[in-house]
N, C-alpha and C positions, 0 to 999 in steps of 0.2 A: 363755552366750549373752548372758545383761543383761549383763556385762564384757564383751565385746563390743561392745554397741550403746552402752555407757556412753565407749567409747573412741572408737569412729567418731564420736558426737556431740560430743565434747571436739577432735577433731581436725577435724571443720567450723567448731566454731565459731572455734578458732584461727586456720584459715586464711581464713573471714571477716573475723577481726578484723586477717589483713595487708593482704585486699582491700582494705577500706575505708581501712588507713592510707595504701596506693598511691594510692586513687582520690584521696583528700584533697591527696597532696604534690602529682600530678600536676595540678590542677585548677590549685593555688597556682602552680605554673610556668606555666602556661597566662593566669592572670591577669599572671605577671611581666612575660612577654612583651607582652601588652598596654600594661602600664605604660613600659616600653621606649621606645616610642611615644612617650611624654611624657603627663604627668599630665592634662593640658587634652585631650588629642584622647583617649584615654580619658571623661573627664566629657562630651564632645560625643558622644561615638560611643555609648556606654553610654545618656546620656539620651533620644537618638533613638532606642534602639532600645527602650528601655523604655517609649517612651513611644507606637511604633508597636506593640507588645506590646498595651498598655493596647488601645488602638482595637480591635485585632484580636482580643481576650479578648470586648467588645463583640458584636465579630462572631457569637460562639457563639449571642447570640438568636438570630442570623438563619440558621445552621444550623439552628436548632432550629424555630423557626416559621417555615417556608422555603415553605409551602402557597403563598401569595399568589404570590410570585417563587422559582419551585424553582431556575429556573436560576442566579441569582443568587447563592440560596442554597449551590449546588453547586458556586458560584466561592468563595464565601468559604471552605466546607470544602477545596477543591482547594490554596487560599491556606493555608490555617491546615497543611494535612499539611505544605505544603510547609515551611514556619519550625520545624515540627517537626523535621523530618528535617533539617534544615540545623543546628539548634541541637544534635542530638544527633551529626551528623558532629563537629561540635567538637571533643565529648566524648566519641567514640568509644573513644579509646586512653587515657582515664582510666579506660574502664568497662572497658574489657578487658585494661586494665594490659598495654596490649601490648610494651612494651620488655621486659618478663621474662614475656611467656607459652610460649615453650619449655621455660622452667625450671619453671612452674605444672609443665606438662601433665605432668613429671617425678614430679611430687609425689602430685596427686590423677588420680581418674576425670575422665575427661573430662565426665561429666553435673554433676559435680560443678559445674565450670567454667562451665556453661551456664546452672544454677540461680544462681550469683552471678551469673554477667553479667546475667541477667536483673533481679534482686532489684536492683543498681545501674542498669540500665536505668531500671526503675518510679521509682526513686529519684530520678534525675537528669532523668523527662520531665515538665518541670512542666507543658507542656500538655495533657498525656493528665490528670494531678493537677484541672488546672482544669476540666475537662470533665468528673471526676468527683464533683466537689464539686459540681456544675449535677446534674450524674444523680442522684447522692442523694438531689435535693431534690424532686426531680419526684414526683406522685405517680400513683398505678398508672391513675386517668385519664388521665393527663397520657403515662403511658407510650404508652397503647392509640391517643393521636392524633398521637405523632411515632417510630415503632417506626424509622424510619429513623436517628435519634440514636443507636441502638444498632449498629449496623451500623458507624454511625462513630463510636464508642469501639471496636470490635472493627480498623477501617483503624487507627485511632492506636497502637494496640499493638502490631499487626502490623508494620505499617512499619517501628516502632522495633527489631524483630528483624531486619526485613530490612537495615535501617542497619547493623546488628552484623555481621551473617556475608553480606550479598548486597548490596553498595550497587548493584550496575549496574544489579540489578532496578529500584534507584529512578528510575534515570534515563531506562529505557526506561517506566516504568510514569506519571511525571509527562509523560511526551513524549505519548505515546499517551493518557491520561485530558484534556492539555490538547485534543485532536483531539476529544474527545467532547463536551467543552465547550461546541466552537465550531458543535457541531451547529446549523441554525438552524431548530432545534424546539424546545418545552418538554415537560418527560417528569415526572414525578411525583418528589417526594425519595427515595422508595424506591427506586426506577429506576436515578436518577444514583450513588446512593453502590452500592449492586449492578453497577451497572459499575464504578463503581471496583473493586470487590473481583477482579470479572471480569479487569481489565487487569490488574492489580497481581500477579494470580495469574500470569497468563500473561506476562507480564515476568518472573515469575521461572525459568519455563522456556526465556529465549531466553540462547542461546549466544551470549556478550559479540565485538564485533569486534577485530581486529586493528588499528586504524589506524596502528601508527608500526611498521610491518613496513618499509615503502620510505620513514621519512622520515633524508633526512642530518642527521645532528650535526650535520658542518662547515657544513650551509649554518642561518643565524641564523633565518632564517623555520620551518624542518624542527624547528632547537634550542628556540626557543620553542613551536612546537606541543607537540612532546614534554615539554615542561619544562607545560605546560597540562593535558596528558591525563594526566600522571602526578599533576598535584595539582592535579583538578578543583575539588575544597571549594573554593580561593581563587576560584574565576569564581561558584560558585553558590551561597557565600552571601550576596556583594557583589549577583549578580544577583535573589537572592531579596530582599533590604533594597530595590534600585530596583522590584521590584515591588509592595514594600509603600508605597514610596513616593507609585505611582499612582494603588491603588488607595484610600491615605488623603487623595489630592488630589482624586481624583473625588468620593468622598463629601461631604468639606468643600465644595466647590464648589456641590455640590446643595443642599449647606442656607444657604451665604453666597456666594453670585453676587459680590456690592456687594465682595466681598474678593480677587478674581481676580489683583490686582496682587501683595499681599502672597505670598500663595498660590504665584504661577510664581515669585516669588523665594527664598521658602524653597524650595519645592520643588527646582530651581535648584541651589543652592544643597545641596543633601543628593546630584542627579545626581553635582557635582562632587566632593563630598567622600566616598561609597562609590567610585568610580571612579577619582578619583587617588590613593586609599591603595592601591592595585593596585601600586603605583610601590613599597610597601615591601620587597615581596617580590622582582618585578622588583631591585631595587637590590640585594636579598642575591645573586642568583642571578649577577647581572653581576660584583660580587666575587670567588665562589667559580671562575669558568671566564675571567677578563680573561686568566688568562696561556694558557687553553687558544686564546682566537680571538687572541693577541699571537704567536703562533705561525706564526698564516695571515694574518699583517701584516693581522685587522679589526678591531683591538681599536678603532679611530676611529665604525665603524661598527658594533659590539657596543657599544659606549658610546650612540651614540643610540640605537639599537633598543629598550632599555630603558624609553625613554619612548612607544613605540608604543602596547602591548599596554592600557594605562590611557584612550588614545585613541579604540581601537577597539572598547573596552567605552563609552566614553560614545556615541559616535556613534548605534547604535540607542536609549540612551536619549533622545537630542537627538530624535530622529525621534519617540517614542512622546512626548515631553514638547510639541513642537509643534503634535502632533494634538488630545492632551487640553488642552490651553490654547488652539487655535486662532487660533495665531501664524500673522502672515505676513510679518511683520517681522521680520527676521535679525538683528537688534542683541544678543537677549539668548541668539541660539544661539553667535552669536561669541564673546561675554563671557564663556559656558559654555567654548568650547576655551582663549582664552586666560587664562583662569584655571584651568583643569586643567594645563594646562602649569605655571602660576604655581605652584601647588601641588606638585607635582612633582619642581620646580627646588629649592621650600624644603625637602619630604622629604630630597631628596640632598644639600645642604648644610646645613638648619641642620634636622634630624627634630625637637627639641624646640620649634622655634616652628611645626610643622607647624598644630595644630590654633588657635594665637592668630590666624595668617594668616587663616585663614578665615573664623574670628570677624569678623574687623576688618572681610574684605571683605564675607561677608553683611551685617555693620550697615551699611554704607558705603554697599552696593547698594538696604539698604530705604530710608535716608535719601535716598538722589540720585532714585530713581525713585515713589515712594509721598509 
């Protein structure tokens, strides 16, 4: 029986030690691909988001002593699951080494597979990590007057499982918790984060729909839907980065008014550039199928279409960036399409001066207008 249990645990921890070398290669491919891209719009894209990271780590006080403003508080937790769950879509298929998990399930127990995926889960969620480094620190008073923070370390875990084997549950369960949001009452923090758990639960009981039952291939509009719903991550991480974008414009703005200008320009400025790298993907997808729509003589018209979809994603940010800056002057929503196009045009021809572009024109922009 000890030879036994001496074997089983030699042969865990073996096939631990190939998890971890899969998670590793895959993560490095994952970064190649980015580098792809070009060096610069990597260093642009990465520092923005480290550095909306940064803010939003911030935010954890305000989960935490959320009394004064619950509601608010219930926004930044709603904010913060969300970059969760979008950071660990990423790295979904490193954690679960999914290009050979048939071949896993061959090998070992399937619990087996669940306890690693998990143990890389913990591993690679550094938000749930930073929230528990705050939990730690708290002490057992400190517990007794925010029992609510505990609730949400218990969402941040959960989710992150649900990311692994249920993502639709997320997206009906962020759809539905933003609706409770937008209640126009305030409810206690134990309240708001107890509804979440409430939706989140019963998101994952709802049967996913069918939407591309009736859409056509042949027609471009149908093909891009379908080519959308099959690889959501692209719309909702980009979406989730313009979120963070607003909601770190709002804040700066409440504490520097006198800065409004610089502010709508960066801001601006980050609309265009999550929004037009939409065009990267688009542009592989128009490659892999030119000779399918050259077929139905639209390859002219399969050529534009391509720059639509990066179009139709900035538009509601135009609309939400007008509101919050309290624009009524159109010069710099203009600026915004004809430089998303501009950007666009450089991805498809020249991808490694993509991110210099931008540079140039946001300095350009703070210079000419500030």
């Amino acid at each position: 029986m000890i030879a036994n249990l001496k074997h089983s645990i030699g042969q865990y921890r073996f096939f631990m030690d190939y998890r971890i070398g899969a998670y590793k290669a895959e993560l490095t491919q994952l970064f190649l691909q980015l580098k792809s891209f070009g060096l610069l719009f990597l260093v642009v894209l990465g520092s923005s988001v480290l550095g909306l990271v940064l803010l939003l780590l911030l935010g954890l006080g305000k989960i935490i002593d959320s009394s004064d403003a619950p509601q608010y508080g219930a926004q930044m937790a709603w904010l913060y699951l969300l970059l969760q769950s979008v950071m660990l879509s990423a790295m979904k298929s490193a954690i679960k080494n999914s290009p050979q998990r048939a071949f896993q399930q061959t090998l070992v127990k399937r619990y087996w597979l669940v306890l690693i995926d998990i143990k890389l889960l913990l591993l690679s969620n550094g938000w749930l990590i930073a929230s528990l480094v705050i939990a730690i620190d708290l002490s057992i008073n400190q517990w007794l007057q925010v029992p609510h923070f505990l609730v949400f370390l218990l969402l941040q875990f959960t989710l992150g499982i649900l990311c692994l084997y249920k993502p639709i549950a997320l997206v009906y369960g962020f759809l539905l918790s933003a609706m409770w949001l937008m209640l126009p009452f305030d409810v206690s923090p134990m309240i708001y984060q107890c509804g979440f758990v409430l939706l989140f639960a019963l998101s994952s009981l709802m049967v996913p729909f069918n939407f591309t039952a009736k859409l056509e291939l042949s027609s471009l509009t149908g093909f891009w839907l379908m080519f959308f719903m099959q690889n959501s991550w692209t719309l909702v991480w980009r979406g989730a980065l313009l979120l963070c974008v607003f909601v770190v414009s709002q804040v700066l703005l409440q504490q520097r008014a006198d800065l409004v200008t610089i502010f709508s320009i960066v801001s601006l400025a980050y609309l265009v550039l999550f929004s037009s790298s939409l065009h990267f993907d688009c542009s592989h997808i128009h490659q892999q199928y030119s000779v399918f729509f050259k077929m139905q003589n639209k390859q002219t018209a399969f050529y534009a279409s391509q720059f639509i979809p990066s179009l139709v994603m900035l538009l509601p940010a135009l609309i939400g960036y007008m509101i919050l800056f309290n624009l009524t002057n159109s010069v710099l929503v203009l600026i915004g399409i004809i430089w998303c196009l501009l950007q666009q045009v450089i991805a498809q021809k020249k991808p490694a001066h993509y991110a210099l572009v931008w540079v140039i024109t946001t300095g350009g922009l703070l210079t000419a207008l500030t």
